[in-house]
N, C-alpha and C positions, 0 to 999 in steps of 0.2 A: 180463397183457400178454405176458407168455414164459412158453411152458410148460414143464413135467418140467425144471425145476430142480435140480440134482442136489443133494446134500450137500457134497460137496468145493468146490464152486462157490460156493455157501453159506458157506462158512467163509472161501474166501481174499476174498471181499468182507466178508465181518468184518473180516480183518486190513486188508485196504486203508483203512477206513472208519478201523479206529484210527491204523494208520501216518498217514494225511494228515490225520487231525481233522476226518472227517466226520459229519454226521449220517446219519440213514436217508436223508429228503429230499434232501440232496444229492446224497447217493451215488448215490442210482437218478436223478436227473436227469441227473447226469454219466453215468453208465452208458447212458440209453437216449440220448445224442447219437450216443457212440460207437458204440454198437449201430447206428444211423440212417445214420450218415458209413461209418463202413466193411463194414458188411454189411447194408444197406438191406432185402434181400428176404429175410434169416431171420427166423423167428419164435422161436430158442433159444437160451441162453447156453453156449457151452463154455468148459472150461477154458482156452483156449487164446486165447478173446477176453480172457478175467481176469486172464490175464500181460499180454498185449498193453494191456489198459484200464491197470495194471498201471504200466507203463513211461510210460505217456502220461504218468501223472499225477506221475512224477518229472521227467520230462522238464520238463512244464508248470511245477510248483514251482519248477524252477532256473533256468527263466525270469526267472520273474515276481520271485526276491530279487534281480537283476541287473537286470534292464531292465525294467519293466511291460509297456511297448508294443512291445519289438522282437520280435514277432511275425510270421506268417503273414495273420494277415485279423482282426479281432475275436470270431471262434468262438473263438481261440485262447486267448484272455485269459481269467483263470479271476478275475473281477471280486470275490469276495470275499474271494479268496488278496491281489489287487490293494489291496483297502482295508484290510488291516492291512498292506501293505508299504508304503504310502505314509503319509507324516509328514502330519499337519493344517496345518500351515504351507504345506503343497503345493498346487496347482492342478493340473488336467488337464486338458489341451488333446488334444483327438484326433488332431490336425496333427503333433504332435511326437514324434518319437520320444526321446526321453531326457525324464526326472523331474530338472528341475533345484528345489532347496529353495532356498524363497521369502525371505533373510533376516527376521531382526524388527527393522525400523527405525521409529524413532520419527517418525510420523506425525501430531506438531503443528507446525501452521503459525508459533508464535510464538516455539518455543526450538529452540536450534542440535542438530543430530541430531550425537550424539556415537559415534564407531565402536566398538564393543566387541568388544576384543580387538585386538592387535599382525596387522597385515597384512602383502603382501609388501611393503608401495612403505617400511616403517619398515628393510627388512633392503637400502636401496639404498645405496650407497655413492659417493664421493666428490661430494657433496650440496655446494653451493657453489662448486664448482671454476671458473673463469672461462675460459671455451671460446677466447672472440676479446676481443677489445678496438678498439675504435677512439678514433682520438688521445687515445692513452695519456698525452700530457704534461698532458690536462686533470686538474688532481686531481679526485678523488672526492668529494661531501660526504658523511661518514658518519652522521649524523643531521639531518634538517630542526630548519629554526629554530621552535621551537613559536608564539612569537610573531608569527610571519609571516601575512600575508594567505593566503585560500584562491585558490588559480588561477581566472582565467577562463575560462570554457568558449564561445565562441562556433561556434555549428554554421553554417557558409556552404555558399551555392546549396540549390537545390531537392532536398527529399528526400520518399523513403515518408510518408505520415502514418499513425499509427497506424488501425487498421479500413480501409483503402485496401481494394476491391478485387480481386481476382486471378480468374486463370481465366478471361477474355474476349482474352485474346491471340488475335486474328486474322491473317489472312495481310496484309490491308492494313495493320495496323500494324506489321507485321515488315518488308514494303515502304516504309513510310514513315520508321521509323526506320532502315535504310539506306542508302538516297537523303537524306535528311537528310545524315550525318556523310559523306558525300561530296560534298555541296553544301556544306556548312562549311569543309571541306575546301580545297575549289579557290579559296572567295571569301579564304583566310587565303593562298591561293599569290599569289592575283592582288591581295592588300593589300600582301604582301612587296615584289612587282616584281621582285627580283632576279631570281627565276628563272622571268620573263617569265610569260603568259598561260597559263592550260590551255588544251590544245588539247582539241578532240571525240575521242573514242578510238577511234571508228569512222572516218574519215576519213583519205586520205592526207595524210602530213607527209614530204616531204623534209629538208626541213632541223629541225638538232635544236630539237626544243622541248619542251616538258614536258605529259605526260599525269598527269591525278590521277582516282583511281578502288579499288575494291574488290577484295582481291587474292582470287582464286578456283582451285577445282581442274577442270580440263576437263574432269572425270565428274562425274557425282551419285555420294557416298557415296565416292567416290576418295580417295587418299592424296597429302598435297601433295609436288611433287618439283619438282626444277627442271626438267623438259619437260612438267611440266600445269599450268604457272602462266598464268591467264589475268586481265584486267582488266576489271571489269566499271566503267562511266561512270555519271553521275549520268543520272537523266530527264530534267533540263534544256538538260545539255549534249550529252550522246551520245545520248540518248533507251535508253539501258539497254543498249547495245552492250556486248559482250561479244568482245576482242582477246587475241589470243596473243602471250604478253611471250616474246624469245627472251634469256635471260641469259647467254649466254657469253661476251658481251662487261663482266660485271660481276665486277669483283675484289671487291668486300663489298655483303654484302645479309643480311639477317634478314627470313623472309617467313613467315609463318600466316594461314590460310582467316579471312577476317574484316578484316585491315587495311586500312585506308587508306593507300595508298603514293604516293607524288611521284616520278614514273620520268620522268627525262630519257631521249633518244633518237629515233631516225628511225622513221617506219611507211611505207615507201617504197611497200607495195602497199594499204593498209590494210586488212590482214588482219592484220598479226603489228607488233609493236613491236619492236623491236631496243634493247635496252635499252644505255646504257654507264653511265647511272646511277642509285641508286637512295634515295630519301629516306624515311627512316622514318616521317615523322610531322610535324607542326607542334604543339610542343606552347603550352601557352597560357601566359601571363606569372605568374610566382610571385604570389602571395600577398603577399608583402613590400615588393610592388615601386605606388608611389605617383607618378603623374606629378608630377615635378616634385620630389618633397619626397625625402628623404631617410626610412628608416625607424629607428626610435627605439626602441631594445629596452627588453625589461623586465626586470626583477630576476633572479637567478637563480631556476631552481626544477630537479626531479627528477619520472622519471615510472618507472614499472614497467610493462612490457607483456609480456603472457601469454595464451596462446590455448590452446583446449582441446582435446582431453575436458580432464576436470580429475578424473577418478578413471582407476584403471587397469582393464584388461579386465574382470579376472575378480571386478570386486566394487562394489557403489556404496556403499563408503563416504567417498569423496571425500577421501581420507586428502593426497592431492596439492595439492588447492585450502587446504587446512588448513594446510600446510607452505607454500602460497606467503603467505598472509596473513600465518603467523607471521614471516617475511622482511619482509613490508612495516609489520607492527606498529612493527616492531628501525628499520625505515631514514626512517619514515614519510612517502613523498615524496609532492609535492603532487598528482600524480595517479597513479591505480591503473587501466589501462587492460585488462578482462578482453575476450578476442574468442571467441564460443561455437565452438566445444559445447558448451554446458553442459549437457543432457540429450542425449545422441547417439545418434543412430536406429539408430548400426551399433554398440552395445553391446551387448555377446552377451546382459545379461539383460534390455535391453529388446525384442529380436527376440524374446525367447525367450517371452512374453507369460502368462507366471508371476507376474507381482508383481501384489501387493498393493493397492498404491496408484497412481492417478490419476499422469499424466504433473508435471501443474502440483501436486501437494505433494511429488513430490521435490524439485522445481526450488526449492519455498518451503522445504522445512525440512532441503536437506542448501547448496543453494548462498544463497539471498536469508536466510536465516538466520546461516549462519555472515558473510554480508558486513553482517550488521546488530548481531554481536556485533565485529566489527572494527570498524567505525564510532565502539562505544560505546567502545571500549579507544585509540584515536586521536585520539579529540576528532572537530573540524572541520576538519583541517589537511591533510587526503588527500580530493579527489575521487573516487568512483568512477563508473567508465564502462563501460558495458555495451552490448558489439554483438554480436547475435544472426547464427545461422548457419543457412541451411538445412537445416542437419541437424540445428536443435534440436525436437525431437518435442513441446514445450511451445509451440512459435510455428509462427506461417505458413511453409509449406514453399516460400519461392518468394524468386526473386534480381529485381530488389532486394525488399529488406524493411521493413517500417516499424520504428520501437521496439516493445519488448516491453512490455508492459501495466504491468507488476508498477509502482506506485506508488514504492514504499519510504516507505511509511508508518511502517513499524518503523523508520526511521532518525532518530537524533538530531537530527541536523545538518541545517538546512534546504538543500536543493539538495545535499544530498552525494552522493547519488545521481543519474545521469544517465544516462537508456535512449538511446542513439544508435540510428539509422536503418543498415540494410546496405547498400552501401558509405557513407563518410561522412567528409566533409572537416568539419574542424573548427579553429579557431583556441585555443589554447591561452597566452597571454599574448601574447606579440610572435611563437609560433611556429606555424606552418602545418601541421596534418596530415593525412593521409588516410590510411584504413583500410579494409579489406577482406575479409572471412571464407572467400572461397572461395577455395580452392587455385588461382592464374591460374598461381603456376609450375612446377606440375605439367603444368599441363592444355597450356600452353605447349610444355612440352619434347616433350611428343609427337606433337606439330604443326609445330614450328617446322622451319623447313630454312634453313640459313647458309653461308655463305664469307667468308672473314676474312682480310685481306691481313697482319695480326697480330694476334699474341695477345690475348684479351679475355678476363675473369671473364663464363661465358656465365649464370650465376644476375642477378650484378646489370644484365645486358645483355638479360634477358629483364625482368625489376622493369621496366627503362626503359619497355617498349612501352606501359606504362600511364600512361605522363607523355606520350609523344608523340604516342599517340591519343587523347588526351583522356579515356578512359573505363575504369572499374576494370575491364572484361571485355571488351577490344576482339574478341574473337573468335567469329565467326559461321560457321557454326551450331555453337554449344555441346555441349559434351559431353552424354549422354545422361544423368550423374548430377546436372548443374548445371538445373533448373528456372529458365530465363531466363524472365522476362514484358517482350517488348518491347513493349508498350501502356505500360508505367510505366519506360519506356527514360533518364527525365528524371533520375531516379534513379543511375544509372550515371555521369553526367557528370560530371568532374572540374569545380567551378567557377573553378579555378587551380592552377596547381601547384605542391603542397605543397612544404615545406622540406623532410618528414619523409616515406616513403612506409612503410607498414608494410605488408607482404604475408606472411600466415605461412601455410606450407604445410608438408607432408610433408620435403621435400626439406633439406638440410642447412643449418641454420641460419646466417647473416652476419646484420653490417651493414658497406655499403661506399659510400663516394662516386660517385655517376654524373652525368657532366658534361651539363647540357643548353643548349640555344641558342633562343633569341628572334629568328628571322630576322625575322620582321616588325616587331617592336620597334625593333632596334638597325637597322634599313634604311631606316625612317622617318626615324629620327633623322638618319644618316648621308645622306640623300636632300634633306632640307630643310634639309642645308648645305652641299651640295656634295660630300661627302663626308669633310668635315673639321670632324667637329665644333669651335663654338666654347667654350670655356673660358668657365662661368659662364653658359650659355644653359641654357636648361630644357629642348631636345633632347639633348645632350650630358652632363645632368644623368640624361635616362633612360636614355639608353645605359650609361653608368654605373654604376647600378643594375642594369639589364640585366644586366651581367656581372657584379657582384657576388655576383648571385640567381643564378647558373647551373649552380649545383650541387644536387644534392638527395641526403640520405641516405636507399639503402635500406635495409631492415629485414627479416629474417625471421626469427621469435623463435621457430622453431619448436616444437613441439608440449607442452607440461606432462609431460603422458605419450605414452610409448610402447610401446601393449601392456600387460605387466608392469611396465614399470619407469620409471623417474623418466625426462625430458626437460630441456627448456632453455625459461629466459624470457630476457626483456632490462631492463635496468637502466643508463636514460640522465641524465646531468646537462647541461644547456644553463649555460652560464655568461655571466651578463648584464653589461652596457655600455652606455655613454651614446649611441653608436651604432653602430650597424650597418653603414651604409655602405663600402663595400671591403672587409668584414668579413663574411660568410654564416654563415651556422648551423651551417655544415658543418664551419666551422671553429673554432668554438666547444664544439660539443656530443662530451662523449665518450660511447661507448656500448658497453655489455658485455654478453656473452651470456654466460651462467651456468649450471649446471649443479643444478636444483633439490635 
């Protein structure tokens, strides 16, 4: 192949050959690349290519013990130096630049994966610590009564059913379910009466009346402000007219691309609204609330709620989830309410697409594992609840969601386990909850635009918008990480408004009371007497009630983890009564946010 070879030549390819631990074969393959790549058209070796071959080959070597693949191209890669620098526990994906080691976790589905070795989330410190408190004069109870009944779980209105499904979202069902919740909308304004008839949004109104409709940005892909606030009408009423709201005339409003709004005010040319007022929402009657009857609480009970990840960044041994069960073991309240992630898409080793094992036997043998060895150390005296999140890589990637499959077969306890639907109202003894997995007040805060004639908590003022529109994700068009299916839109509806709203996001953890109103409720009432209610009638009975129920605790128990390091759950006690009436949950129930 190359002629007149020298001797010297000869020799310093001897020494290369032993300096790097080559054979003959190697050598001259590596050698006639290089020969190929940098001097293509000679046919001889000099000295001076054999320094050069020389250098390459240290170069390459120092590579490849630091990074395999950060490389120039795959010429570069010297694939048998690569297979003794890589661990057998390893995978190699071409995609990737970094060699991340695969841990060894135990991969049966029947017994709990135990983490070996002290991790970071063991060196976190002041673990317990109680962040907030609400109505701190409630006491605590420090352990459930063993002999106590198990909680009732009753799931109310329409949800996901499991195998639903997805991916048929078309443009007519994104049109329908918007014209929907603004026909809902106007017929709840025009039950009220008080604040008189909708008008058509396209047409001129002199005198003030009230328009209801879709609040909109006057670009596509525009950012909401208060000069591109536009209303978009129902097809029924407006025929999908589309009016420019002028707000300078309003001292308080809270507004984001998706609402349903009740705007008093003139449209004198009918082109622009001139707003002076602006209503959030109509939200729909508590849960609690019985015509006529009075509602009847139940026993005391305790519930723990926690939302995930439930391991920290840099490791799935779920060291976090193991630390909240050992909390819920010690307190053992009647339910245990987990809101996923529990397998998270954006966990750096599951992007990183190294491991081992299948999505669903982590999810069996580091999370339904260790929840089926707490089961057995608990008895039957703790429900657990399970609501899935988009981002869990084990389930359907899409908002709403149905339950998760997983049976809990391995559990004890008959019905201890309980897979909830995403989002998901649910009744809990005499108390009303809803629940939510997707960050609304995140996705909120960077859409919302406000004015406020005074001070307000703007976290548990954004919580509200999900009481007053009816739906756990009033806002249209969604974020481009939130997979909405509005074909399965039924899903999202609030079927009443809970006592309890629990929304856990990123954003700094609370729970705080937010005041809501029943116009159409307490206006019926007040309407079919004159406006004076009678003492001992059964309108004046729901009025009553009405106001009673007009508060709702929000919640956001933010994250288990964050990052590295330990996060916060919440830790509530409802305290029961023979009844309720004049008496709300809100006032009853203490709630603490804790510091895992």
């Amino acid at each position: 192949m190359y002629r007149d070879i020298q001797e010297d030549v000869l020799s310093s390819l001897a020494s290369l050959a032993e300096t790097h631990s080559l054979d003959a074969k190697s050598l001259a393959s590596k050698l006639d690349r290089f020969i190929t790549v940098s001097r293509p058209d000679s046919s001889f070796v000099s000295i001076e290519d054999i320094q050069a071959f020389g250098k390459e080959q240290s170069a390459s070597k120092a590579k490849v013990a630091s990074n395999v693949f950060a490389k120039q191209s795959w010429e570069d890669v010297d694939m048998e130096d690569a297979a003794e620098a890589i661990n057998p526990n390893q995978r190699i994906s071409p995609y990737l630049s970094k060699v991340v080691a695969a841990p060894a976790y135990n991969t049966s589905n029947t017994k709990s994966y135990t983490p070996q070795g002290p991790g970071k989330f063991k060196e976190r410190c002041a673990n317990g610590v109680v962040h907030s408190v609400l109505n701190e004069h409630i006491p605590a109870v420090s352990v459930a009564d063993e002999g106590k009944a198990a909680a009732e779980i009753e799931i109310l209105g329409d949800s996901v059913a499991v195998g639903s499904r997805f991916m048929v979202d078309r443009i007519a069902d994104k049109a329908a379910y918007l014209d929907h919740r603004i026909s809902t909308f106007e017929r709840e304004v025009e039950a009220a009466g008080g604040e008189g008839y909708p008008h058509a949004v396209g047409t001129a109104a002199q005198n003030p009346t009230v328009f209801v409709g879709r609040i909109c940005c006057d670009t596509e892909d525009g950012r909401l402000n208060p000069q591109s606030v536009v209303l978009e009408g129902s097809s029924s009423l407006s025929n999908g007219a589309r009016v420019k709201v002028d707000l300078s005339g309003c001292k308080d409003y809270r507004l984001f691309p998706g609402q349903v709004a009740c705007i008093k005010g003139t449209n004198p040319s009918g082109f622009c609204i001139v707003a002076s007022e602006v209503l959030p929402g109509v939200p729909l009657q508590s849960g609690n609330i019985v015509a006529g009857e009075p509602t009847v609480a139940g026993a005391d009970f305790s519930c723990i709620v926690a939302a995930g990840p439930f391991t920290i960044s840099e490791d799935l041994l779920y060291e976090p989830l193991a630390a909240l069960l050992e909390y819920a073991a010690t307190y053992k309240p009647d339910v245990l309410l987990l809101a996923g992630p529990f397998v998270d898409a954006e966990h750096a080793e599951i992007r990183s697409g190294l491991l081992e094992e299948s999505f669903d036997q982590i999810y069996e043998s580091r999370v339904a594992a260790q929840l089926a060895d707490f089961s057995s150390r608990v008895g039957g005296s703790t429900r657990v609840l399970l609501l899935p999140s988009p981002k869990d890589v084990q389930h359907d990637p899409t908002f709403p969601q149905g339950p998760m499959t997983f049976d809990g077969a391995i559990f004890n306890a008959k019905n201890q386990l309980t897979n909830l639907p995403n989002p998901c109202t649910f009744k809990c003894n005499d108390v009303v909850m809803g629940c939510s997995t997707v960050d609304w007040l995140m996705s909120c805060t960077k859409e919302e635009i406000s004015q406020s004639s005074k001070p307000a908590d703007r976290l548990p003022s954004m919580a509200s918008h999900i009481i007053n529109q009816r739906t756990y994700f009033p806002m249209f068009p969604p974020p481009a990480h939130i997979p909405m299916d509005t074909s399965r839109g039924y899903g999202l509806e609030l079927p009443c408004t809970p006592n309890v709203l629990i929304a856990p996001s990123d954003l700094a953890p609370f729970a705080k009371v937010v005041a809501v109103s029943y116009p159409a409720l307490v206006a019926a009432a007040e309407n079919n007497n004159n406006g004076t209610p009678e003492n001992g009638s059964a309108d004046a009975t729901i009025a009553e009630i009405a106001a009673s129920n007009s508060k709702v605790i929000c919640i956001n128990p933010g994250r288990v983890t964050k990052g590295t390091t330990a996060g916060t759950f919440v830790h509530m006690w409802v305290a029961g009564q023979e009844e309720s009436c004049g008496n709300g949950v809100e006032s009853r129930c203490r709630v603490e946010v804790k510091k895992l």
